[in-house]
C-alpha positions in Angstrom: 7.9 33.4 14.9 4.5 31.0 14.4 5.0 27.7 12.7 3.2 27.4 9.4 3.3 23.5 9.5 1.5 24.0 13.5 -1.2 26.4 12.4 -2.0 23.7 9.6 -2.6 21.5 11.9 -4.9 23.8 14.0 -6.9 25.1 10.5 -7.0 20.8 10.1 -8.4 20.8 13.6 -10.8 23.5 13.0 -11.9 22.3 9.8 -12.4 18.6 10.3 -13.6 19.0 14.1 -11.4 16.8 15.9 -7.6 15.9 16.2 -8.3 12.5 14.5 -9.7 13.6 11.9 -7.6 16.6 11.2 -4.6 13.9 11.4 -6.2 11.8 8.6 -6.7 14.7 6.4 -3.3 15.6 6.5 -1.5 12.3 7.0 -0.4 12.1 10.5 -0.9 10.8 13.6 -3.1 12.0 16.4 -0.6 12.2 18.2 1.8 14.2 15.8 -1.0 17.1 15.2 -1.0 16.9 19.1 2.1 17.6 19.4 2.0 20.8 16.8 -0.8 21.9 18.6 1.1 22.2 22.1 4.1 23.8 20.8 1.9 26.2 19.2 0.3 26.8 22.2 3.8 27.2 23.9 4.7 29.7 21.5 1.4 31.6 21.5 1.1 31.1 25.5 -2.4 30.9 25.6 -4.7 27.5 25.3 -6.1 26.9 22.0 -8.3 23.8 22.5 -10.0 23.0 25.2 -11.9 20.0 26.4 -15.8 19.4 25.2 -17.4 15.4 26.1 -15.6 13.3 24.4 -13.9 16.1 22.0 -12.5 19.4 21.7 -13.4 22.9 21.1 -11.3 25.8 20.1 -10.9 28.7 21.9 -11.7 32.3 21.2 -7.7 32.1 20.5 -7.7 30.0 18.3 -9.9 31.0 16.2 -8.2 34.5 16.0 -5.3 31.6 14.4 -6.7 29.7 12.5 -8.3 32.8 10.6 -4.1 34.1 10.5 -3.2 30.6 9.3 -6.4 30.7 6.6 -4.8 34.1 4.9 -1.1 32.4 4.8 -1.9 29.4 3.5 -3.5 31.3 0.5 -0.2 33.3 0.2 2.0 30.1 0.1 -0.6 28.5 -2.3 -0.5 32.2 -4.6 3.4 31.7 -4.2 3.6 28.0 -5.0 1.1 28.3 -7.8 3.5 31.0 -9.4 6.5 28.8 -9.3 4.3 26.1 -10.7 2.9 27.9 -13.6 6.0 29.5 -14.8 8.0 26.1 -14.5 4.9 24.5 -16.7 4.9 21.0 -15.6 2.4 19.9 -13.3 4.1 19.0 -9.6 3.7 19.0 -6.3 1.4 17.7 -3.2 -2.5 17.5 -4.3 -4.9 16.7 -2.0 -8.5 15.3 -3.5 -11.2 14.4 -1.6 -14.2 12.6 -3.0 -17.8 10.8 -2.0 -17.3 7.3 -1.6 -18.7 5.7 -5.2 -16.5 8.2 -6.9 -13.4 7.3 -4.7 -14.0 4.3 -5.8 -15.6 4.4 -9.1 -13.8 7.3 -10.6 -10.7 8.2 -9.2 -8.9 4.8 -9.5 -8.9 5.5 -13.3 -8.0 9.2 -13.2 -5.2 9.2 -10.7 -3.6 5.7 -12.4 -3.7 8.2 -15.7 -2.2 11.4 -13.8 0.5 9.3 -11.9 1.4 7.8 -15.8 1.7 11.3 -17.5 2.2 13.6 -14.5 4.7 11.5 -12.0 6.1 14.8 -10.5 2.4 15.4 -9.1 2.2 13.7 -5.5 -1.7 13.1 -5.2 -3.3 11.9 -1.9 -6.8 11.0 -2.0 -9.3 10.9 0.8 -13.4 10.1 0.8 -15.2 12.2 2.5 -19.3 12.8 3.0 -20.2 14.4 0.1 -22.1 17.1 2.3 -18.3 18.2 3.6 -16.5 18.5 0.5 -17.0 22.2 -0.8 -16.8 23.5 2.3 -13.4 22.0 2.8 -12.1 22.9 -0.5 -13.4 26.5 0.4 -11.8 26.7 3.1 -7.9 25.3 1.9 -8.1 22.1 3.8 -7.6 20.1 0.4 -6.9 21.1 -3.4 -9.9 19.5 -5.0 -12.9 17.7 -4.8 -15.2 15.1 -7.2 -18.9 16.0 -4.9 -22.3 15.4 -6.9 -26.1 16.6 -6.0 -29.2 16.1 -7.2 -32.0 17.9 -8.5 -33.4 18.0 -4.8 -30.4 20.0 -3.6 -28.3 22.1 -6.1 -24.6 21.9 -5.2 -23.7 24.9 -3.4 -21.5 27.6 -5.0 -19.2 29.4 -2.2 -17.5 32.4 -4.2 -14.3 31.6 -4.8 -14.7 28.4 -6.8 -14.3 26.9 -9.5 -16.0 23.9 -10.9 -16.5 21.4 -14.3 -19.4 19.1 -14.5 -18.1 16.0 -15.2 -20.7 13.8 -16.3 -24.5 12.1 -15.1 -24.0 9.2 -12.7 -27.2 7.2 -13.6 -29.4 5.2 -10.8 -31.5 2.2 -11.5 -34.3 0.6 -9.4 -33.1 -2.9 -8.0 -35.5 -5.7 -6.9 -34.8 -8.9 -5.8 -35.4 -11.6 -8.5 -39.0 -12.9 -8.6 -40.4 -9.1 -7.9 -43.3 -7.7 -9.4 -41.4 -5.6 -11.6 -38.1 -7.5 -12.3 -39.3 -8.0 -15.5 -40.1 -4.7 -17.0 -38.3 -2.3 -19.3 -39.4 0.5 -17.5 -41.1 1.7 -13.9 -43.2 4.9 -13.6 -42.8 6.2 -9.9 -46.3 5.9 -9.5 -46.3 1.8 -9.8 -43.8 1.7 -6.0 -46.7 2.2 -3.6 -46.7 -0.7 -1.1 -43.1 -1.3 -1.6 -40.7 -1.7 1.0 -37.6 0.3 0.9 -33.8 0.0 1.8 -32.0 3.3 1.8 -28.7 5.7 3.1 -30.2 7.3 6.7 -32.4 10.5 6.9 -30.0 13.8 6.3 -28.3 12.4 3.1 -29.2 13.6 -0.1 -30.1 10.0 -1.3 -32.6 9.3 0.9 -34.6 13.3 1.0 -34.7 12.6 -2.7 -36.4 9.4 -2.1 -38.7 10.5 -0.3 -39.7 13.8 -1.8 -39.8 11.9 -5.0 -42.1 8.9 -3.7 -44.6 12.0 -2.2 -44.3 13.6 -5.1 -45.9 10.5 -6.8 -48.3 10.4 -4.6 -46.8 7.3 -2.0 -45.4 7.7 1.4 -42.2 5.6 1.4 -41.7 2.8 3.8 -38.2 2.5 4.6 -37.5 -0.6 6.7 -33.6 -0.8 6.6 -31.0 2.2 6.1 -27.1 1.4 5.7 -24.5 4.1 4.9 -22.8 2.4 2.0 -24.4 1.3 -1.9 -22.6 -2.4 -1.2 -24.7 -3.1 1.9 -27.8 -1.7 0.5 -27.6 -4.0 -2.8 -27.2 -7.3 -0.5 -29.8 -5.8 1.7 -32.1 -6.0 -2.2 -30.2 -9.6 -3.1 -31.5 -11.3 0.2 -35.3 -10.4 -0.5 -35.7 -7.1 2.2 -36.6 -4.1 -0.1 -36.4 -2.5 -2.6 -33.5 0.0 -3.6 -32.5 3.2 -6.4 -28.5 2.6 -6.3 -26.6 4.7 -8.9 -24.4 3.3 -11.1 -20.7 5.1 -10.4 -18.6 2.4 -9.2 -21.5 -0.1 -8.4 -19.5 -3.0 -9.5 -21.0 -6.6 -10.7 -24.5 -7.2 -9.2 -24.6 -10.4 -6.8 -27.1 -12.9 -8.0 -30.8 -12.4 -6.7 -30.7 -8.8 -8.0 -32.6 -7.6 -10.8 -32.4 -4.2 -12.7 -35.1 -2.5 -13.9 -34.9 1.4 -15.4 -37.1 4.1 -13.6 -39.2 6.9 -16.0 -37.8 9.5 -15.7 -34.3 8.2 -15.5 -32.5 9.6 -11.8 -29.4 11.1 -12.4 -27.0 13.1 -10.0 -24.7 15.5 -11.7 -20.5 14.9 -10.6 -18.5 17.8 -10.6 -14.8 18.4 -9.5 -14.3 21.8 -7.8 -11.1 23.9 -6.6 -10.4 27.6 -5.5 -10.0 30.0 -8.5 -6.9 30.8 -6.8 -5.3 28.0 -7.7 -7.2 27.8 -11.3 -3.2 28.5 -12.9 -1.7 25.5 -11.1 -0.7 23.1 -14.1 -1.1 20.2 -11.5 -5.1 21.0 -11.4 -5.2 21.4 -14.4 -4.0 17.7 -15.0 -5.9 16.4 -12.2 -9.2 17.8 -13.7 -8.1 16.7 -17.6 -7.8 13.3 -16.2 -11.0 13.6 -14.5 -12.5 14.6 -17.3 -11.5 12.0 -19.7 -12.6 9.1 -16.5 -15.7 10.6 -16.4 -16.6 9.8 -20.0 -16.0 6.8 -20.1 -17.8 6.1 -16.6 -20.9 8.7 -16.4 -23.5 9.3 -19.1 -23.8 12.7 -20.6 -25.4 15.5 -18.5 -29.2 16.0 -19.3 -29.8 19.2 -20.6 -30.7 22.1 -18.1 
């Protein structure tokens, strides 16, 4: 008889496309999912991953199993959820995953508040690219995610899902101090040409709506420095080197040498939390997405109409 807990670990594998990673997602060690994977292939007698550079790649095999381990995991979550709902209190593991300024300037909040009113709900968060995050909750690697998009790039909607819209995370223009337009109210895209840029690398959503935006107005950007992370691109803007549009979720305390200033029309990416409607009865998500609820307000702004 297969192992659930083994073809986890290979759906982990598949999902998250390498051993390490699949280990983080669910809390092990490489070597541990390793391990699974072997005596799953002991039990199966066939090879399910196979050697690819520096990774691995599943074979034909195994992705006959992890499709098998895909429809139980769905049973055991219909079964769990039952227990769940007629019991009423929320309990149990839930797995979130979340882009980085909402791991950071959202969740905090929320999952202090669930472990406070909830403490029979085990939550374990990870932050993932925010490009990743439906697709994994589509596909059962975690319960729930906080992703956001912008008016560039609609969030996608697998079927299956469902979602809330949790609030507007605002973005302001920062400047260095001294700049031409440190001291003004308001910025109209057209005043940036000329400007040199810091911003996240080409392929994430911050920096396509950059530039569309900047073409739009009629300027090609110049981008001189790129950096993964909103902390590194603000001390990029405090030492002088660009220019910057950071949002506001879990931004912090600017450093000194950084000056705000408020772009017309105001950017805004809209932050939703999403989970399979499968699981929509679970009290547990339920709580999670109350609490997300009530940390969005009093971290995002309002979503703008349409």
């Amino acid at each position: 008889m297969l192992d659930l807990q083994r073809l986890r670990a290979l759906h982990a594998v598949s999902v998250h496309g390498s051993v390490g990673a699949a280990a983080n997602a669910l809390g092990y060690t490489a070597s541990a999912v390793s391990q699974q994977i072997q005596k799953l292939e002991r039990e199966t007698r066939t090879t399910l991953l196979e050697r690819a550079g520096r990774g691995v790649r599943l074979t034909d095999d195994a992705h006959q199993l992890v499709a098998t381990a895909r429809e139980l995991m769905a049973i055991v979550e219909r079964a769990e959820t039952g227990i769940e709902e007629r019991r009423g209190v929320p309990a149990g593991r839930l797995s979130i995953a979340s882009f980085p300024s909402a791991a950071r300037g959202l969740l905090p909040g929320a999952l202090a508040a669930l472990a406070v009113e909830h403490p029979a709900v085990d939550a374990h968060l990870s932050e993932v690219d925010p490009h990743l995050s439906v697709d994994l909750v589509a596909k059962g690697a975690v319960d729930l995610v906080v992703a956001h998009d912008w008016d560039i790039a609609p969030l996608p909607s697998p079927a299956g899902l469902e979602q809330v819209v949790l609030g507007d995370d605002l973005c302001d223009l920062l400047v260095p101090d001294g700049h031409r337009l440190a001291g003004q109210k308001t910025v109209r895209r057209e005043q940036l040409g000329g400007e040199r840029w810091v911003s996240q690398p080409p392929g994430r959503v911050c920096h396509d709506w950059l530039v569309r935006t900047m073409r739009a107005a009629g300027h090609e950007p110049d981008i001189v420095h790129q950096a993964d992370e909103n902390p590194t691109l603000i001390a990029l803007v405090a030492a002088g080197l660009g220019i910057a549009v950071v949002p506001r979720l879990g931004r912090g305390t600017l450093p000194p040498g950084v000056a705000t200033a408020r772009l017309d029309p105001l950017p805004r990416r809209r932050v939703y939390a999403l989970w399979r409607e499968g699981a929509s009865r679970r009290p547990a998500i339920r709580a999670m997405a109350a609490a997300l609820r009530e940390a969005g307000g009093a971290c995002l702004g309002e979503p703008a109409p349409g």
